[in-house]
PyMOL commands that place a pseudoatom at each C-alpha (Angstrom):
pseudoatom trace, name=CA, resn=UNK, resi=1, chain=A, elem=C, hetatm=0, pos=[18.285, 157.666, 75.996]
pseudoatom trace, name=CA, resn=UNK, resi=2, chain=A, elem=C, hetatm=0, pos=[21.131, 155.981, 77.223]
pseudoatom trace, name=CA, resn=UNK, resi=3, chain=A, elem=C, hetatm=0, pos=[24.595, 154.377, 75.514]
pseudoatom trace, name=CA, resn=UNK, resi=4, chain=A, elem=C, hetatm=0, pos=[24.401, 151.118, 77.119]
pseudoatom trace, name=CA, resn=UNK, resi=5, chain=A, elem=C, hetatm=0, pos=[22.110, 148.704, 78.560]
pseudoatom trace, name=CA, resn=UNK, resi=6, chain=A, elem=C, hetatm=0, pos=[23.441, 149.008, 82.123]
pseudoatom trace, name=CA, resn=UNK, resi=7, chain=A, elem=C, hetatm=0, pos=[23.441, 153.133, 82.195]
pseudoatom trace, name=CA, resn=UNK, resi=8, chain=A, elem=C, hetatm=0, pos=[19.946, 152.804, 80.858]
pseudoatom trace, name=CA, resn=UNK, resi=9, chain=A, elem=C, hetatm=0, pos=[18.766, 150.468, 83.848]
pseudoatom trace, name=CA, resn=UNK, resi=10, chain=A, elem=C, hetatm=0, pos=[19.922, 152.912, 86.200]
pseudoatom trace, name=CA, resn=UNK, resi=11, chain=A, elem=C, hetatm=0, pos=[17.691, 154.969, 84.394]
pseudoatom trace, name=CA, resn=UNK, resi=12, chain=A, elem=C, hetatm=0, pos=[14.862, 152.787, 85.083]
pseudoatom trace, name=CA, resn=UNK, resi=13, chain=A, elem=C, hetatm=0, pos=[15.403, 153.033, 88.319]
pseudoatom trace, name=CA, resn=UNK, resi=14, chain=A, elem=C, hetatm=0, pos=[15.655, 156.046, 88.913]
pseudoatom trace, name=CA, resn=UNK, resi=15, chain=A, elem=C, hetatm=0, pos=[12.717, 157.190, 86.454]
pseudoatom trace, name=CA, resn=UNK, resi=16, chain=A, elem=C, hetatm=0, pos=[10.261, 154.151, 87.665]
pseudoatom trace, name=CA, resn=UNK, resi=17, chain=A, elem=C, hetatm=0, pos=[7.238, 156.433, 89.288]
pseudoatom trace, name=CA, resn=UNK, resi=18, chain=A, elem=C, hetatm=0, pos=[6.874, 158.585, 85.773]
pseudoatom trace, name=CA, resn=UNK, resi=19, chain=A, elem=C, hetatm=0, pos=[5.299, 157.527, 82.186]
pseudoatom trace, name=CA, resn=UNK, resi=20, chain=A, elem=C, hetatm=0, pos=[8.041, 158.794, 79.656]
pseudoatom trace, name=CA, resn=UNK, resi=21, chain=A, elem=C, hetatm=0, pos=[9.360, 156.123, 77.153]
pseudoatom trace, name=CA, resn=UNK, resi=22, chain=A, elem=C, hetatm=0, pos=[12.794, 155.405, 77.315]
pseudoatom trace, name=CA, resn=UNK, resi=23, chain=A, elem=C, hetatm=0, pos=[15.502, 154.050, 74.483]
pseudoatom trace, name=CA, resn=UNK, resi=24, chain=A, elem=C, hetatm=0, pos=[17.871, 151.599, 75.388]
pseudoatom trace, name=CA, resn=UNK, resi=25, chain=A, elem=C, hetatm=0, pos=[20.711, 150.916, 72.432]
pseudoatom trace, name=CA, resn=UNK, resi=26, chain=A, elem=C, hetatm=0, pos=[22.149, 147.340, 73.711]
pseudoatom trace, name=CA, resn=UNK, resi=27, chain=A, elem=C, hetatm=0, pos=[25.317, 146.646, 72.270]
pseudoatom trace, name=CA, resn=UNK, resi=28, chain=A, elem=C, hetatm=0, pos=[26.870, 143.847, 72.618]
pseudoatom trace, name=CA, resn=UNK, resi=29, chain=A, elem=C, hetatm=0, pos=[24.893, 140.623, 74.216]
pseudoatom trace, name=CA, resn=UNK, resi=30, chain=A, elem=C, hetatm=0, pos=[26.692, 140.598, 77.528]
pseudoatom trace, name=CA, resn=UNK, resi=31, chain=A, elem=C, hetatm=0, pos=[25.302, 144.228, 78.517]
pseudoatom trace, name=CA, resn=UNK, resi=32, chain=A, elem=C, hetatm=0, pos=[21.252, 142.832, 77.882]
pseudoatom trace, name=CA, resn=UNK, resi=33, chain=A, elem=C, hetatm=0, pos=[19.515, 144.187, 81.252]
pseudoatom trace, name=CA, resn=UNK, resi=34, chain=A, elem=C, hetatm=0, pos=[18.496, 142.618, 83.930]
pseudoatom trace, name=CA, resn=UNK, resi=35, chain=A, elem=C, hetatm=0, pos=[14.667, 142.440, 83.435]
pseudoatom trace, name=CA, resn=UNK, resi=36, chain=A, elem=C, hetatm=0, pos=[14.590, 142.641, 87.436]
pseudoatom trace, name=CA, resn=UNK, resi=37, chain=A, elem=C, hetatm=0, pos=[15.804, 146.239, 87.121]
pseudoatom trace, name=CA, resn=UNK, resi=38, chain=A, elem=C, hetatm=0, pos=[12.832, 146.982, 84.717]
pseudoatom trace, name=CA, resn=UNK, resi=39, chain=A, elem=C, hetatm=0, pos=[10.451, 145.315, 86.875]
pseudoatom trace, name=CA, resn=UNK, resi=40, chain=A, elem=C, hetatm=0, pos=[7.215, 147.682, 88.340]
pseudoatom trace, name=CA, resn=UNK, resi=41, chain=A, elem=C, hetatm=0, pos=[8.204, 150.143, 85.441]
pseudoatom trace, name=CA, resn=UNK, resi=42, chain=A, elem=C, hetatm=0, pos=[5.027, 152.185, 84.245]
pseudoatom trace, name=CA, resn=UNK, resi=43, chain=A, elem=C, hetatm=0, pos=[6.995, 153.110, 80.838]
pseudoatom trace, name=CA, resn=UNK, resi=44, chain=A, elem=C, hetatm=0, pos=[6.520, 151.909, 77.173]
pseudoatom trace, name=CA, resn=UNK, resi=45, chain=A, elem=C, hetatm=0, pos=[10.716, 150.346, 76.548]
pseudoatom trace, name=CA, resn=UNK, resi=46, chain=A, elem=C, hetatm=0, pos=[12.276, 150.703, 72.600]
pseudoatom trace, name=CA, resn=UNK, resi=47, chain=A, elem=C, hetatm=0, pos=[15.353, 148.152, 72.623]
pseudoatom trace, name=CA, resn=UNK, resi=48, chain=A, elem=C, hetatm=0, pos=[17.632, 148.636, 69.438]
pseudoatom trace, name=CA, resn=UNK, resi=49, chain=A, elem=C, hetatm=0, pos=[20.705, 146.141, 69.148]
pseudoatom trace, name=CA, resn=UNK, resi=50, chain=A, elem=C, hetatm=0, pos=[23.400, 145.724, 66.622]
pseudoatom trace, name=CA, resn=UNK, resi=51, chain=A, elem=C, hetatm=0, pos=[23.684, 141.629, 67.305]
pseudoatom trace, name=CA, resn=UNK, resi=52, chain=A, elem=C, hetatm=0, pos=[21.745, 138.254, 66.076]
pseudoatom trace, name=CA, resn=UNK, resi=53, chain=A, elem=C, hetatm=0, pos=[21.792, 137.148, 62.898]
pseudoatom trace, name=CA, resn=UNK, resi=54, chain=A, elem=C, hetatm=0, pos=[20.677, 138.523, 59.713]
pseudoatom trace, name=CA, resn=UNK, resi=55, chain=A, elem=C, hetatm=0, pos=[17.689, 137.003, 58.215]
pseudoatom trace, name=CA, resn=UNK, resi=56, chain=A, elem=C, hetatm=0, pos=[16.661, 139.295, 55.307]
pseudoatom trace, name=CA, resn=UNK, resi=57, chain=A, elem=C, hetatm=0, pos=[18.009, 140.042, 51.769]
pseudoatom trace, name=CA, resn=UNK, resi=58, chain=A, elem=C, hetatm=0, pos=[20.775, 142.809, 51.577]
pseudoatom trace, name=CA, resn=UNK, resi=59, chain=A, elem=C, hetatm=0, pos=[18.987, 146.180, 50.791]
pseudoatom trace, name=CA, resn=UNK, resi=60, chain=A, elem=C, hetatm=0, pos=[19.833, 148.991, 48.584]
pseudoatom trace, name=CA, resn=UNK, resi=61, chain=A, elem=C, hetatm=0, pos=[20.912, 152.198, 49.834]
pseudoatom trace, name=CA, resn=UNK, resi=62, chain=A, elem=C, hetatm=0, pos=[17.969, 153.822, 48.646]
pseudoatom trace, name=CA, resn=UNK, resi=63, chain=A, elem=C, hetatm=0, pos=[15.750, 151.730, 50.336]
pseudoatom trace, name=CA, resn=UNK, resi=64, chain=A, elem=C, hetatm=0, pos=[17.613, 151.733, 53.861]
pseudoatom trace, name=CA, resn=UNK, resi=65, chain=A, elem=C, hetatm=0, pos=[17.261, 155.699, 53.626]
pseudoatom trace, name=CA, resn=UNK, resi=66, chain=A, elem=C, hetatm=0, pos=[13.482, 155.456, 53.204]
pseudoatom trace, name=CA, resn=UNK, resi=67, chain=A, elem=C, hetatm=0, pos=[13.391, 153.119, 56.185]
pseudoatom trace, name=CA, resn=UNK, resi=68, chain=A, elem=C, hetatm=0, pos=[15.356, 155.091, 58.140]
pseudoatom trace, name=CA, resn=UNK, resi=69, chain=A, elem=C, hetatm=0, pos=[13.123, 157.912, 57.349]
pseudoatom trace, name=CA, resn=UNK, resi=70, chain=A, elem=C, hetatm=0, pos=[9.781, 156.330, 57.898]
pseudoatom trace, name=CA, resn=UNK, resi=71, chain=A, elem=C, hetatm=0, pos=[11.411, 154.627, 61.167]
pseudoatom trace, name=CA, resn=UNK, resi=72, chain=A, elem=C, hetatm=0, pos=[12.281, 158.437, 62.746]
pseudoatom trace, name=CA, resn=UNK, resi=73, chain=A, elem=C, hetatm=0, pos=[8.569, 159.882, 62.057]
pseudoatom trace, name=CA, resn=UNK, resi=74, chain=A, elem=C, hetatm=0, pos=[7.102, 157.023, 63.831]
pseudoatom trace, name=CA, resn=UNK, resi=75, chain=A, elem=C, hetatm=0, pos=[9.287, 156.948, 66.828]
pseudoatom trace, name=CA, resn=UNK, resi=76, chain=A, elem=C, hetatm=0, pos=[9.325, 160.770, 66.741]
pseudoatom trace, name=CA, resn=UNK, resi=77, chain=A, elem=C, hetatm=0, pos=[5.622, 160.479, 66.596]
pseudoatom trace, name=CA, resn=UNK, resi=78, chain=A, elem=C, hetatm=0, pos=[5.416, 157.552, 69.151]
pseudoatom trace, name=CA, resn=UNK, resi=79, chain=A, elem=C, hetatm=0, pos=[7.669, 159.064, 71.544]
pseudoatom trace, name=CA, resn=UNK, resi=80, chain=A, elem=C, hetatm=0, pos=[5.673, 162.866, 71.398]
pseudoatom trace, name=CA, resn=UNK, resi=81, chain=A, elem=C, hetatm=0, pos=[2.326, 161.173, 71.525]
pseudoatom trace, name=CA, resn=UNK, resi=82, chain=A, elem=C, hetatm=0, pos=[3.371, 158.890, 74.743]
pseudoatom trace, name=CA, resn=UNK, resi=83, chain=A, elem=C, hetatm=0, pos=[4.836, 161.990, 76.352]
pseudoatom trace, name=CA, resn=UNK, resi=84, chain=A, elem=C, hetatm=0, pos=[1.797, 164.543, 75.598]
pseudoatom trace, name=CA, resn=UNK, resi=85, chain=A, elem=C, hetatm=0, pos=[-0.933, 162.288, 76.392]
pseudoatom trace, name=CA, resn=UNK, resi=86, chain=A, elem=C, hetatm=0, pos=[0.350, 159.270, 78.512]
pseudoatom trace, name=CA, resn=UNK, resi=87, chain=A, elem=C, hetatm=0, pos=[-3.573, 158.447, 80.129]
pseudoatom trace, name=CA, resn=UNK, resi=88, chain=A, elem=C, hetatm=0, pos=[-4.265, 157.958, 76.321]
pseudoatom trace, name=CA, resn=UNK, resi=89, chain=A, elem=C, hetatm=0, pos=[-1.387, 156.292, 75.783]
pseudoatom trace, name=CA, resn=UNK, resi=90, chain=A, elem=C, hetatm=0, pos=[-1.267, 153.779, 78.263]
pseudoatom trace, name=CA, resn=UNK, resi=91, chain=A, elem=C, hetatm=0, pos=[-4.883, 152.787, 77.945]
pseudoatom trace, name=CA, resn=UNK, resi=92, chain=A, elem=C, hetatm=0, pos=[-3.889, 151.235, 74.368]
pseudoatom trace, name=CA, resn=UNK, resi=93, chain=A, elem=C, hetatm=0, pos=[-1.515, 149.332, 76.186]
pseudoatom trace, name=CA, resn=UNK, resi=94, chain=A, elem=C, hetatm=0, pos=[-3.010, 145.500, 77.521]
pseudoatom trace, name=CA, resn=UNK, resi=95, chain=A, elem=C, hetatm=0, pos=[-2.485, 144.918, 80.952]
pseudoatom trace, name=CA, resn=UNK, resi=96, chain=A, elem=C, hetatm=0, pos=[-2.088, 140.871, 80.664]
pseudoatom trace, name=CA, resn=UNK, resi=97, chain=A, elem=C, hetatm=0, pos=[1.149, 139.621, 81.838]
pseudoatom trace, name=CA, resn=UNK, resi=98, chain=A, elem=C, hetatm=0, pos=[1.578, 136.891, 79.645]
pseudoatom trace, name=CA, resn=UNK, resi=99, chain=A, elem=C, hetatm=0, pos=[1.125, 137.333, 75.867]
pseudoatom trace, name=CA, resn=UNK, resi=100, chain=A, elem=C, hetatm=0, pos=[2.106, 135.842, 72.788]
pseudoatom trace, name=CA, resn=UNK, resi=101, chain=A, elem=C, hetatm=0, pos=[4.882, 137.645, 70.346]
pseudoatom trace, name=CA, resn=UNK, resi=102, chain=A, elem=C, hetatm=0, pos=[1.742, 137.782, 67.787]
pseudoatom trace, name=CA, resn=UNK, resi=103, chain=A, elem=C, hetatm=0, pos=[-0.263, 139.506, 70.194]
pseudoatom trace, name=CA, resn=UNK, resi=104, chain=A, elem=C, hetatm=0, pos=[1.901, 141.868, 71.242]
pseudoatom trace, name=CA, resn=UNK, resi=105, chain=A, elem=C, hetatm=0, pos=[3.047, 142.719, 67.455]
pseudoatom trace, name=CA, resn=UNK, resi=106, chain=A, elem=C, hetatm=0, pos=[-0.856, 143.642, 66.702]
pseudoatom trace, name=CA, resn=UNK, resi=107, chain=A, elem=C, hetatm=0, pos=[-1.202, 145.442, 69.993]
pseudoatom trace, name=CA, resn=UNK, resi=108, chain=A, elem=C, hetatm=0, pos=[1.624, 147.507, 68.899]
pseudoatom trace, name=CA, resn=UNK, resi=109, chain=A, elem=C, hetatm=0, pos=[0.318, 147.827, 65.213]
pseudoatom trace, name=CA, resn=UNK, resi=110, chain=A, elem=C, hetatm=0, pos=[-2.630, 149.670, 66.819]
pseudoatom trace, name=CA, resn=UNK, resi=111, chain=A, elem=C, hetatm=0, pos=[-0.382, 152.185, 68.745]
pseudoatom trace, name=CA, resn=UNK, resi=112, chain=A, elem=C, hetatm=0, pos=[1.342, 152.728, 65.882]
pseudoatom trace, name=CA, resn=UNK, resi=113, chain=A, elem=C, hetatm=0, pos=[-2.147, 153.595, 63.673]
pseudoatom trace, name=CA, resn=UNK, resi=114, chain=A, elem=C, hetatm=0, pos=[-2.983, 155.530, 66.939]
pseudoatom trace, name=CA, resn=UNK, resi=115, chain=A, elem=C, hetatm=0, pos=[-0.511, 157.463, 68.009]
pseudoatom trace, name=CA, resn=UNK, resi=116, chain=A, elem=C, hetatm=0, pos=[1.354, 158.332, 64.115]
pseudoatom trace, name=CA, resn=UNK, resi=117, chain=A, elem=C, hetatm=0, pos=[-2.049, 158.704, 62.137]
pseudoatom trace, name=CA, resn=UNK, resi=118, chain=A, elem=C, hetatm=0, pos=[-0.993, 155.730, 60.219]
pseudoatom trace, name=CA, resn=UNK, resi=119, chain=A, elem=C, hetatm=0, pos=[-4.691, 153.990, 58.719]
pseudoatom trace, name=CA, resn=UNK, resi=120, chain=A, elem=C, hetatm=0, pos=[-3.327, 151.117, 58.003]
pseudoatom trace, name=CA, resn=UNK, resi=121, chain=A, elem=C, hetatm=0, pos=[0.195, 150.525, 59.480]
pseudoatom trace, name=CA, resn=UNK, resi=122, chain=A, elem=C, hetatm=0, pos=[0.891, 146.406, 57.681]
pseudoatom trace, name=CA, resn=UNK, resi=123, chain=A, elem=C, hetatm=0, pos=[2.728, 144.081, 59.848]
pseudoatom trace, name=CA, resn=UNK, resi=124, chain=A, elem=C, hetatm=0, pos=[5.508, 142.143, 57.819]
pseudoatom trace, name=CA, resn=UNK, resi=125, chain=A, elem=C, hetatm=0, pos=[4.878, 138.460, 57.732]
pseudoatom trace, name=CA, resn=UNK, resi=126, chain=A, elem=C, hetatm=0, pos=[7.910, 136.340, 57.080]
pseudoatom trace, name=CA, resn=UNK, resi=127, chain=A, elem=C, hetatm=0, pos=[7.227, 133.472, 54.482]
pseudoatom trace, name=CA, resn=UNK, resi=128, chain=A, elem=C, hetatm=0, pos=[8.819, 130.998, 56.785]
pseudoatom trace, name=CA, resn=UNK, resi=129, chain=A, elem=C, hetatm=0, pos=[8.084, 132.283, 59.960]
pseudoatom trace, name=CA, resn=UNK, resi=130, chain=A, elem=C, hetatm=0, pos=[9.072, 128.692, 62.026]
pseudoatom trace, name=CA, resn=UNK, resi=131, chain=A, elem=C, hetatm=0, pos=[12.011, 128.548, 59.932]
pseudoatom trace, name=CA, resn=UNK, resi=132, chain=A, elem=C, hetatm=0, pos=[13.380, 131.712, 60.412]
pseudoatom trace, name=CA, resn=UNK, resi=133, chain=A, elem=C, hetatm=0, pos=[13.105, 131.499, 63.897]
pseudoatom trace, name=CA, resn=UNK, resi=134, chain=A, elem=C, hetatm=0, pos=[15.301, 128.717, 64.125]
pseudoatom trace, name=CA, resn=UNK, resi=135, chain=A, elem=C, hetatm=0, pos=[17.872, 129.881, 62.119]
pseudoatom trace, name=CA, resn=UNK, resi=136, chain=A, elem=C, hetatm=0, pos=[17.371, 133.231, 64.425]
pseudoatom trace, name=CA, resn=UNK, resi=137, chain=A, elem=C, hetatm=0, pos=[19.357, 131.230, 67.045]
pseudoatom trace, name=CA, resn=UNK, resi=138, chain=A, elem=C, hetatm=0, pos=[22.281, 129.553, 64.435]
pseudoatom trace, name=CA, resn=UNK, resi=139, chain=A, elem=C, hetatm=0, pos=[25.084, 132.108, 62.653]
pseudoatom trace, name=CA, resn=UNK, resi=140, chain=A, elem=C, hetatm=0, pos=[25.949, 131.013, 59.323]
pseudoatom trace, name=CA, resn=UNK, resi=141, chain=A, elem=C, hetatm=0, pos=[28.656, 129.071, 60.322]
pseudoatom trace, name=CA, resn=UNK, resi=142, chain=A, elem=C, hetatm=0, pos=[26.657, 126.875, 62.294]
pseudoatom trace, name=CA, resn=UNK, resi=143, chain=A, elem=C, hetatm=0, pos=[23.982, 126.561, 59.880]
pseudoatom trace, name=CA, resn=UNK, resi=144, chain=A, elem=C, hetatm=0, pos=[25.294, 123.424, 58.310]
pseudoatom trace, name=CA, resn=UNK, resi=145, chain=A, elem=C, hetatm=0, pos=[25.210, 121.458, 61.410]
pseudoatom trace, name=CA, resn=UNK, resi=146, chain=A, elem=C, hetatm=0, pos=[21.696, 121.092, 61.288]
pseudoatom trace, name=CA, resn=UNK, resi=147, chain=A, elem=C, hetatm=0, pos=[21.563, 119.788, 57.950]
pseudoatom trace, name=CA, resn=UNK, resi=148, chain=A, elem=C, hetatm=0, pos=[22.874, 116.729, 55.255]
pseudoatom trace, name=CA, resn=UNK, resi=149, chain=A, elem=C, hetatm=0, pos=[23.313, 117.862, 51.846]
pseudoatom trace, name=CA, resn=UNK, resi=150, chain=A, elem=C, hetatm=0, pos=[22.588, 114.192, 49.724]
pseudoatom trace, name=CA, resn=UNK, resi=151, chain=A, elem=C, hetatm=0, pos=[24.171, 115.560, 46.152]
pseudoatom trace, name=CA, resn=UNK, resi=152, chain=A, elem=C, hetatm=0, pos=[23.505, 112.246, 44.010]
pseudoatom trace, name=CA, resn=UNK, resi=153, chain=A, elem=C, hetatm=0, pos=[19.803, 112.546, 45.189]
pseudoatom trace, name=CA, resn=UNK, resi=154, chain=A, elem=C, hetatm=0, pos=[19.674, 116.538, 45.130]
pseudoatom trace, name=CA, resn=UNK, resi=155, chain=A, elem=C, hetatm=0, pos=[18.063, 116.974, 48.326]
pseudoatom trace, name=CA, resn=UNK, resi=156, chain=A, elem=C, hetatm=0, pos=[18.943, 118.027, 52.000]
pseudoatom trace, name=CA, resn=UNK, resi=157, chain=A, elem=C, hetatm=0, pos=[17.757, 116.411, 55.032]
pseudoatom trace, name=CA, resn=UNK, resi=158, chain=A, elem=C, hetatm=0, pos=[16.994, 118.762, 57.680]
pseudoatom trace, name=CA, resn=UNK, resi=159, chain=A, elem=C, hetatm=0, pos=[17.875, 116.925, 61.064]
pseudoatom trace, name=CA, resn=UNK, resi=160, chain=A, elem=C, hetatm=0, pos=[14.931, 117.401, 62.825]
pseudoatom trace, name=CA, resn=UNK, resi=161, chain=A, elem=C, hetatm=0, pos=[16.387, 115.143, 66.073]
pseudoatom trace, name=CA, resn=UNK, resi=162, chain=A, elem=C, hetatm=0, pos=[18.808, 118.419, 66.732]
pseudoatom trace, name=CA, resn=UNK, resi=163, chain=A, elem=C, hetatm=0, pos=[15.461, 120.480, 67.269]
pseudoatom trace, name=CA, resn=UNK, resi=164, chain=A, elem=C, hetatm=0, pos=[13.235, 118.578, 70.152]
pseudoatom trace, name=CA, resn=UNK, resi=165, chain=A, elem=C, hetatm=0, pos=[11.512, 121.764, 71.162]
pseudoatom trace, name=CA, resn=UNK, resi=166, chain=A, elem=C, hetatm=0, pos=[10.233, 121.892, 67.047]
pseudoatom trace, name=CA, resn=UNK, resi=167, chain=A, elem=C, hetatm=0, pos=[7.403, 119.665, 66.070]
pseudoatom trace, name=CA, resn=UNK, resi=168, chain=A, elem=C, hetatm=0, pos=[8.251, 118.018, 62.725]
pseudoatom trace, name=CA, resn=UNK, resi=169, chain=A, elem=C, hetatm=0, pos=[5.145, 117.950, 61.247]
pseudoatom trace, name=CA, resn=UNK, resi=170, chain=A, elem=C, hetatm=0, pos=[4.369, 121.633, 61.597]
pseudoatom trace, name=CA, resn=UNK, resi=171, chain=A, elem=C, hetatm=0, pos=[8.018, 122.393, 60.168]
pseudoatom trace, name=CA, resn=UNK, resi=172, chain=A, elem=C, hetatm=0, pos=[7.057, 119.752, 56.875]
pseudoatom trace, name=CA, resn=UNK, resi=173, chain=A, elem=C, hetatm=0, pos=[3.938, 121.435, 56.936]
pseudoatom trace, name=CA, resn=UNK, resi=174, chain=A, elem=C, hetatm=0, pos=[5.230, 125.010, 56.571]
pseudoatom trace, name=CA, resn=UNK, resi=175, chain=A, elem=C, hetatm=0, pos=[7.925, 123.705, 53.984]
pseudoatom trace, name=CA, resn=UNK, resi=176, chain=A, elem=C, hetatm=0, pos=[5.370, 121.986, 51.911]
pseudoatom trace, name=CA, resn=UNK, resi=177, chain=A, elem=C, hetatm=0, pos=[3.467, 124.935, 51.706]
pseudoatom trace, name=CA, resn=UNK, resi=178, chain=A, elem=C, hetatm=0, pos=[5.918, 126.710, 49.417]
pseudoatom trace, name=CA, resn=UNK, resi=179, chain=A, elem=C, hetatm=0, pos=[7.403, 123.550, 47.705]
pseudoatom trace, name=CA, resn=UNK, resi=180, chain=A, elem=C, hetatm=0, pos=[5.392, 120.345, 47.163]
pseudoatom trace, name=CA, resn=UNK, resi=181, chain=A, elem=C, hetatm=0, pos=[8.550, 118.133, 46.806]
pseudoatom trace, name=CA, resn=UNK, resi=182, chain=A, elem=C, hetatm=0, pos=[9.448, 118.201, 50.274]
pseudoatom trace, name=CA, resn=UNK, resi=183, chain=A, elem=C, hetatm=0, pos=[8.669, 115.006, 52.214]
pseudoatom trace, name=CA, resn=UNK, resi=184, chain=A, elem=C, hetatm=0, pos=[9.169, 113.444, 55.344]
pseudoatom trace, name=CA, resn=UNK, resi=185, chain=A, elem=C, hetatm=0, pos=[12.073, 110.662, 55.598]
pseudoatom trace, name=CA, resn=UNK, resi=186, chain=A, elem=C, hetatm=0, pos=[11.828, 108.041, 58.546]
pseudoatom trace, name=CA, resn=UNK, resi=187, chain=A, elem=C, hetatm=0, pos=[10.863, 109.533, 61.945]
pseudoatom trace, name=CA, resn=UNK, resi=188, chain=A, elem=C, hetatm=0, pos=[13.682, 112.316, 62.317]
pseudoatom trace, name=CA, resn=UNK, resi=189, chain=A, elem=C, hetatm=0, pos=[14.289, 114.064, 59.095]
pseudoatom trace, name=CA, resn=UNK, resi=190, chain=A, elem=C, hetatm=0, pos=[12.441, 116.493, 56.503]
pseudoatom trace, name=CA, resn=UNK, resi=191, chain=A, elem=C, hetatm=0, pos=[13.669, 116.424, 52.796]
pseudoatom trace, name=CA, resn=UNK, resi=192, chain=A, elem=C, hetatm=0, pos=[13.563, 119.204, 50.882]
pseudoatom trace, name=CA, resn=UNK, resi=193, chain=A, elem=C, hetatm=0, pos=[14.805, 119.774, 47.068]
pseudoatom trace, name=CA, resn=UNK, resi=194, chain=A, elem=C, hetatm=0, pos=[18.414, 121.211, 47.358]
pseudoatom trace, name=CA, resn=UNK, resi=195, chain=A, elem=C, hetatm=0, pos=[18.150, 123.548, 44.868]
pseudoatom trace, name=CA, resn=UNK, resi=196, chain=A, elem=C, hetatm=0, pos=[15.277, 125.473, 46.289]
pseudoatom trace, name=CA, resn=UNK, resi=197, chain=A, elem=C, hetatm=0, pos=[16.265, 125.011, 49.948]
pseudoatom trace, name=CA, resn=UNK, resi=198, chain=A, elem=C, hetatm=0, pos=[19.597, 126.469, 49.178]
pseudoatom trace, name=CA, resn=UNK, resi=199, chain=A, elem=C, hetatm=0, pos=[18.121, 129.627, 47.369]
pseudoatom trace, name=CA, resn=UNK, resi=200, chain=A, elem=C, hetatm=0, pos=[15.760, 129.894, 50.923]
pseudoatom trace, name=CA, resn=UNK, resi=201, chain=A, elem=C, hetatm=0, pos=[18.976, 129.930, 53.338]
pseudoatom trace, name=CA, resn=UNK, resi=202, chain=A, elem=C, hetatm=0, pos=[20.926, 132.003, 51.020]
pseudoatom trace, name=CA, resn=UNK, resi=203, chain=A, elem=C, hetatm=0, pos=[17.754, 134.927, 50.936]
pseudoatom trace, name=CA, resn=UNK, resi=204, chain=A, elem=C, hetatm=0, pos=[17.213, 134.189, 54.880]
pseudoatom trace, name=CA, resn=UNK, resi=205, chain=A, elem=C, hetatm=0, pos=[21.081, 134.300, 55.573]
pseudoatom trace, name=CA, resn=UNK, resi=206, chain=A, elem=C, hetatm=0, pos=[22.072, 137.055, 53.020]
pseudoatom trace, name=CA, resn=UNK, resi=207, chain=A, elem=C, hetatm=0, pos=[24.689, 134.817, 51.829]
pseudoatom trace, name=CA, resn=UNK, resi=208, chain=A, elem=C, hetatm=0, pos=[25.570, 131.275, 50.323]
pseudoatom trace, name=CA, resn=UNK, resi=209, chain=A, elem=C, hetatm=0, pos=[25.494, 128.710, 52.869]
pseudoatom trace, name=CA, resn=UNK, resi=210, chain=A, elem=C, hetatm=0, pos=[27.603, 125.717, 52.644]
pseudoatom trace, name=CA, resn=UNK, resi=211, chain=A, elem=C, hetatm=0, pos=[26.457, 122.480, 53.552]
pseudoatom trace, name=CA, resn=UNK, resi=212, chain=A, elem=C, hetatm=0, pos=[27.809, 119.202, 53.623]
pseudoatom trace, name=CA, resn=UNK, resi=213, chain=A, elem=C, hetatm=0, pos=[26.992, 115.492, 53.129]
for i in range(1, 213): cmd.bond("trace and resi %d" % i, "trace and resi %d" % (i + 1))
show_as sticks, trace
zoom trace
């Protein structure tokens, strides 16, 4: 387990020719590794950071304890399970080089059911999973830039021009799915009812988000 990122590449290096998993805790952005250094490595990698934005309501107390708690007996249980029987361990792992995020989520759901005794271990699905990965990449304070907030009409037009590697229609599509008032408006914007659209940043953001005409 190592402090930083760049302590825990040496690490890597050093530790490349054995199967234990290793921890990295990245803190802040400019100390990500250099996923040359990791390259050849024949070890499962857990990366924990403290940046990016949030995207998820505030919780209570109680319920960050019994996260916590649930989080250490898996790891605990992932990390004595990959050390005890690494053959077993490693042929749950897929050998394909190039793999969607979705793919890799449900290859590690079945680790998890594996390796903790877990029967059925539920992956969370986010209700606006294309949205929330676009506001993954803006802070709050940048939020409002990719929006117009139209007060007389009560809607806000989400500049979809600002986005070329996002297909409109599969954003309207998504949108629609949970409100049937949203529309599209000429051949760069989605409309969606302000009221609701402002409750959905404010739950995604964990705060009010301001935006402007």
């Amino acid at each position: 387990m190592s402090a930083t990122a760049s302590l825990g590449c040496q690490a890597a290096a050093r530790a490349n020719s054995s199967f234990s998993p290793l921890l990295l805790a990245l803190s802040p952005l400019r100390h990500v590794p250099n996923p040359a250094a990791l390259e050849g490595s024949n070890y499962p990698l857990f990366l924990f950071s403290k940046t990016g934005a949030l995207l998820h309501e505030p919780l209570p107390a109680q319920a960050v304890h019994q996260i916590a708690g649930v989080s250490q007996h898996l790891l605990r249980s992932l990390m004595l399970y990959l050390i005890r029987q690494p053959v077993q361990a490693y042929g749950l792992i897929k050998k394909d080089k190039v793999r969607t995020p979705g793919e890799m989520a449900l290859e590690g759901q079945q680790i998890i059911e594996v390796a903790c005794g877990v029967p059925k271990f539920e992956l969370f699905e986010p209700e606006l999973p294309l949205l929330e990965s676009i506001l993954s990449h803006l802070p709050p304070h940048k939020a409002s830039a990719l929006f117009r907030y139209d007060k007389p009409a009560g809607v806000i037009y989400i500049r979809c021009f600002k986005l070329p590697q996002v297909r409109r229609k599969l954003l309207f599509q998504e949108l629609a799915g949970k409100n049937g008032e949203t529309k599209l408006h000429g051949d760069h914007y989605v409309v969606c009812p302000a009221p609701w659209f402002f409750k959905v940043l404010e739950k995604l953001y964990g705060q009010p988000i301001h935006v402007y005409p």
